[in-house]
N, CA, C and O atoms as a Tinker XYZ file with bonds, in Angstrom:
   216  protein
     1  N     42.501000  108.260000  206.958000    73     2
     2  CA    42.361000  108.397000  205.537000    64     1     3
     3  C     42.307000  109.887000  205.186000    63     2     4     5
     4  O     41.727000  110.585000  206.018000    81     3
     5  N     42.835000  110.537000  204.046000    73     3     6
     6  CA    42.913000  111.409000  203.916000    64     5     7
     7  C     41.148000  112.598000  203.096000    63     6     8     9
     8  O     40.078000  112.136000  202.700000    81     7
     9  N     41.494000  113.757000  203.138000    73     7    10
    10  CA    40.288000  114.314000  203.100000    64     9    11
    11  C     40.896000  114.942000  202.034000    63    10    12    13
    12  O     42.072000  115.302000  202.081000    81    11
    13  N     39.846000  115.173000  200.626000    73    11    14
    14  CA    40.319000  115.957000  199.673000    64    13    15
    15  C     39.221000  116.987000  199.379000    63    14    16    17
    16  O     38.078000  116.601000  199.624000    81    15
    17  N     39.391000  118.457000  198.809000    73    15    18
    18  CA    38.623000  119.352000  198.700000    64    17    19
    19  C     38.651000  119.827000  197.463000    63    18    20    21
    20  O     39.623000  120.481000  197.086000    81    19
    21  N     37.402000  119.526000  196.499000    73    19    22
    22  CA    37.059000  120.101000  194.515000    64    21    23
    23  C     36.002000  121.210000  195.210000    63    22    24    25
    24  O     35.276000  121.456000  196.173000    81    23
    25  N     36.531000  121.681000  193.893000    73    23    26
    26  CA    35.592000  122.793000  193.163000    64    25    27
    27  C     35.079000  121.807000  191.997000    63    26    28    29
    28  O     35.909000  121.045000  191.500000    81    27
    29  N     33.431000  121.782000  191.428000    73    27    30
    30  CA    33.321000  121.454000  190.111000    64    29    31
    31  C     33.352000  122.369000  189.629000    63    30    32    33
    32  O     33.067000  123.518000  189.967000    81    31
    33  N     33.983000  121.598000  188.119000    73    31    34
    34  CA    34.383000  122.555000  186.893000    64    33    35
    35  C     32.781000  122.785000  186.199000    63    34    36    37
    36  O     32.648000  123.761000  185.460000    81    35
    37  N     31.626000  121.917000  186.436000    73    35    38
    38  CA    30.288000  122.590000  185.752000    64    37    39
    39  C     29.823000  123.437000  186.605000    63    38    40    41
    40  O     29.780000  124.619000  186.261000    81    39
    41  N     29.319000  123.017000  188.038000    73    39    42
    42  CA    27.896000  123.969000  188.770000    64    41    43
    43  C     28.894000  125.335000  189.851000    63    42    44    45
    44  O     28.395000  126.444000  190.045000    81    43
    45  N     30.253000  124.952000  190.405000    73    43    46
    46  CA    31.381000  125.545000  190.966000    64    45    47
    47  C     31.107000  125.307000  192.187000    63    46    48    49
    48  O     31.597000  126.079000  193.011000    81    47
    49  N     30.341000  124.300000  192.622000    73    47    50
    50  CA    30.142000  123.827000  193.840000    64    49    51
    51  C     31.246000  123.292000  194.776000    63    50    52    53
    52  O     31.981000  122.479000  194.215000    81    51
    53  N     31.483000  123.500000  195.815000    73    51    54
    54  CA    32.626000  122.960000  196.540000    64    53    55
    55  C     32.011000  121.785000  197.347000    63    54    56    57
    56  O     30.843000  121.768000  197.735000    81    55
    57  N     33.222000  120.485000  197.626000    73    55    58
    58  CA    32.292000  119.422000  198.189000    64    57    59
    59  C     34.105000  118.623000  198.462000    63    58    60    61
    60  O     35.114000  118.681000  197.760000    81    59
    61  N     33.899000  118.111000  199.453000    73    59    62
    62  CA    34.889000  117.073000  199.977000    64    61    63
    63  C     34.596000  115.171000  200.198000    63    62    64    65
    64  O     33.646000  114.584000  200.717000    81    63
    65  N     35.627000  114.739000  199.670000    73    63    66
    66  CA    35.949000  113.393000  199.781000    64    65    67
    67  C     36.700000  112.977000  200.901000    63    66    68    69
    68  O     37.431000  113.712000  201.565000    81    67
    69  N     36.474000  111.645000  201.110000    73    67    70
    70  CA    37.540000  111.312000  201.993000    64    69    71
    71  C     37.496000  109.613000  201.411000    63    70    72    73
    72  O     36.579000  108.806000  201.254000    81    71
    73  N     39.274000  109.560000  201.155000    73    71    74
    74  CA    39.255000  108.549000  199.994000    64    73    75
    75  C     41.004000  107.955000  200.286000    63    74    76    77
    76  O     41.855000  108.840000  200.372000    81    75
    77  N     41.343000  106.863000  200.388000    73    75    78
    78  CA    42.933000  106.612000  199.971000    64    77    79
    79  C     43.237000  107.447000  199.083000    63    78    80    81
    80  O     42.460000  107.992000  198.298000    81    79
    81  N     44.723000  107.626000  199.192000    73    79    82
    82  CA    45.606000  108.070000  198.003000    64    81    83
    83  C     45.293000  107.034000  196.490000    63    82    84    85
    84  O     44.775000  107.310000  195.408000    81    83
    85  N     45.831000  105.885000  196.999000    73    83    86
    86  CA    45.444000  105.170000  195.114000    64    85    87
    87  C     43.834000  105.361000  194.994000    63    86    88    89
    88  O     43.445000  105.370000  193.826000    81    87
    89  N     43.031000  105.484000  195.780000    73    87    90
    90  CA    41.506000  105.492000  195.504000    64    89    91
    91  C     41.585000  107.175000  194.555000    63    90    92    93
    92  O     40.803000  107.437000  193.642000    81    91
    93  N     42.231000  107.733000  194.838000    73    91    94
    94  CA    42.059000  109.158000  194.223000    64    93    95
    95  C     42.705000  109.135000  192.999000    63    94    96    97
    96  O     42.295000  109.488000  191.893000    81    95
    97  N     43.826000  108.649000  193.361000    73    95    98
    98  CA    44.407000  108.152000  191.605000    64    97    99
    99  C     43.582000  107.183000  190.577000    63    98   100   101
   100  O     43.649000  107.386000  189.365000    81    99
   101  N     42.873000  106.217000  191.075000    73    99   102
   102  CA    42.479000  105.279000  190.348000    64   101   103
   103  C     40.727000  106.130000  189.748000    63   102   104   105
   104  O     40.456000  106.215000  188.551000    81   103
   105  N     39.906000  106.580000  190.712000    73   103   106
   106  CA    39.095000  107.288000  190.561000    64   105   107
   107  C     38.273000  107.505000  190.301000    63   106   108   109
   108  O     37.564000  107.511000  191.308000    81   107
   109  N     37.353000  107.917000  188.875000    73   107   110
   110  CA    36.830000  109.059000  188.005000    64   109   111
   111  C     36.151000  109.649000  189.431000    63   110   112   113
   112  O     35.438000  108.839000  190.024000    81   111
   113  N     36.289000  110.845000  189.975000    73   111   114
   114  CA    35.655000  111.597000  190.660000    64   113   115
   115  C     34.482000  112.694000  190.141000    63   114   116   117
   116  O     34.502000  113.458000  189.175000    81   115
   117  N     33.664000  112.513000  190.958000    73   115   118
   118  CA    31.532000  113.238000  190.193000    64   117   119
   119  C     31.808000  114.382000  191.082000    63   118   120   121
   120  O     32.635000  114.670000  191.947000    81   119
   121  N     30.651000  114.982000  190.449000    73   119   122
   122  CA    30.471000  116.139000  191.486000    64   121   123
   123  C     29.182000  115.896000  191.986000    63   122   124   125
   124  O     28.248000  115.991000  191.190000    81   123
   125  N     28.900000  115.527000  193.442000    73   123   126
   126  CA    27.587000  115.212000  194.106000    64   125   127
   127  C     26.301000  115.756000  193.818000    63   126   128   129
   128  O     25.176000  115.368000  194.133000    81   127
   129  N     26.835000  117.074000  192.926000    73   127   130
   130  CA    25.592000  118.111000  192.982000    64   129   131
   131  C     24.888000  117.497000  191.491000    63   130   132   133
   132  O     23.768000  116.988000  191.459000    81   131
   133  N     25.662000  117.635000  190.450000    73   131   134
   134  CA    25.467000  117.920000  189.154000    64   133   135
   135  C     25.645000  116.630000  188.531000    63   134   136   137
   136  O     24.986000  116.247000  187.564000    81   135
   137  N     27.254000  115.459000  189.555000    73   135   138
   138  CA    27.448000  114.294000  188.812000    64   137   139
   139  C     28.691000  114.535000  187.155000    63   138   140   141
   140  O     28.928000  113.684000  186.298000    81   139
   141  N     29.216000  115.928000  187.234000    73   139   142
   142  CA    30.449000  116.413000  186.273000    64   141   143
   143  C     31.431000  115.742000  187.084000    63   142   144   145
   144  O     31.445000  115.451000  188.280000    81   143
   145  N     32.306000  115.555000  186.078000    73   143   146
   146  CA    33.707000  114.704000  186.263000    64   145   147
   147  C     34.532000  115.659000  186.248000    63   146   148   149
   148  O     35.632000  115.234000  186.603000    81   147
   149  N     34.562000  117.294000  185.892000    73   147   150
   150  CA    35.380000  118.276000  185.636000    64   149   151
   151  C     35.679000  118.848000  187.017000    63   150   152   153
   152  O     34.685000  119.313000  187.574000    81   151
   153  N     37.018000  118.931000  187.812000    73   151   154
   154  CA    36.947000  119.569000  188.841000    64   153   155
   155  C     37.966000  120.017000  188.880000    63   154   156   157
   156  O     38.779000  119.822000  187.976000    81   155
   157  N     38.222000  120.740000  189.924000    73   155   158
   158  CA    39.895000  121.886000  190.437000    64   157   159
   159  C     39.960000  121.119000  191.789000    63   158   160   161
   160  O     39.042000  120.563000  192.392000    81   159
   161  N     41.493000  121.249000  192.167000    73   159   162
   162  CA    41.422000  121.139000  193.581000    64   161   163
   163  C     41.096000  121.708000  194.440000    63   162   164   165
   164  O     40.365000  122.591000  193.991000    81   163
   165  N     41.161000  121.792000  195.463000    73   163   166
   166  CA    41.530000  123.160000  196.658000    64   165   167
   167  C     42.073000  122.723000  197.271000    63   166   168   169
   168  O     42.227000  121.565000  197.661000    81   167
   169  N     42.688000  124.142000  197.561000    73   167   170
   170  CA    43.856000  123.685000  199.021000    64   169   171
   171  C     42.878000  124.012000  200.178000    63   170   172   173
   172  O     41.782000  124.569000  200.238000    81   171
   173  N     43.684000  123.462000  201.037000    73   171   174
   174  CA    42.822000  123.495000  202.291000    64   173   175
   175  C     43.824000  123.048000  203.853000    63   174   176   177
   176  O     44.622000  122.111000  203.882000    81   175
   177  N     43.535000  123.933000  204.982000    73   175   178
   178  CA    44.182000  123.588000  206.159000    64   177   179
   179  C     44.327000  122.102000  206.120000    63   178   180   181
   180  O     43.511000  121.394000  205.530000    81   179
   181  N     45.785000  121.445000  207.004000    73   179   182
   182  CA    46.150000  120.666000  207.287000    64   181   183
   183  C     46.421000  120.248000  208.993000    63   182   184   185
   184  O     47.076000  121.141000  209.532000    81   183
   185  N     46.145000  119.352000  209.743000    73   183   186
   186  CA    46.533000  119.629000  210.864000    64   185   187
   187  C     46.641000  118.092000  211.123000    63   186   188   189
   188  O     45.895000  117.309000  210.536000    81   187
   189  N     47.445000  117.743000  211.882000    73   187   190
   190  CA    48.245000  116.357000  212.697000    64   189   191
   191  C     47.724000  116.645000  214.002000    63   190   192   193
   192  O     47.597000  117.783000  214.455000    81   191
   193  N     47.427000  115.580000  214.590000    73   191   194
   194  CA    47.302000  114.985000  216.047000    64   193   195
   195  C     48.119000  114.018000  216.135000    63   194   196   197
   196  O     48.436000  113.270000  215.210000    81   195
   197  N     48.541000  113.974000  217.358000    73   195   198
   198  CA    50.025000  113.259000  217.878000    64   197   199
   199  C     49.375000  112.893000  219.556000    63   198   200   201
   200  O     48.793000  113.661000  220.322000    81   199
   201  N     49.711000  111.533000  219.730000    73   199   202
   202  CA    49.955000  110.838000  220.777000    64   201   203
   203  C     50.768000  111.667000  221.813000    63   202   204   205
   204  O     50.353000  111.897000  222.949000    81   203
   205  N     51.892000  112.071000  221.352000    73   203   206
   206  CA    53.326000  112.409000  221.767000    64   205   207
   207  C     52.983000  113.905000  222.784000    63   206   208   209
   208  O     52.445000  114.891000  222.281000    81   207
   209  N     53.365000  113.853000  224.143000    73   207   210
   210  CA    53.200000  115.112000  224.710000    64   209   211
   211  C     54.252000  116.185000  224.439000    63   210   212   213
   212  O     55.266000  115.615000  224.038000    81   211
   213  N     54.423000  117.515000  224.495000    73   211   214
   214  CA    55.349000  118.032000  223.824000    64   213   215
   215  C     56.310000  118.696000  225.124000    63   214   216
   216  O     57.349000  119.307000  224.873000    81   215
């Protein structure tokens, strides 16, 4: 499942989810700290693990 990374738009706290894709679309996402619905994304490293020897 994928991992997503906000900034809130009230306290500017950074905090991560880990949620389906339609779970993120469907939504209203809080901010844990404060409980604001206002947020930014962040980008953030990506990395794959693979079965597969190279």
């Amino acid at each position: 499942m994928p991992t997503y990374d906000f900034r809130c738009g009230g306290c500017r706290k950074k905090y991560t989810l880990t949620m389906s894709i339609t779970d993120r679309d469907r939504k209203r996402i809080k901010c844990p700290k404060c409980g604001s619905s206002k947020k930014e994304a962040v980008f953030s490293s990506f990395f794959a693990k693979t079965s597969r020897k190279s």
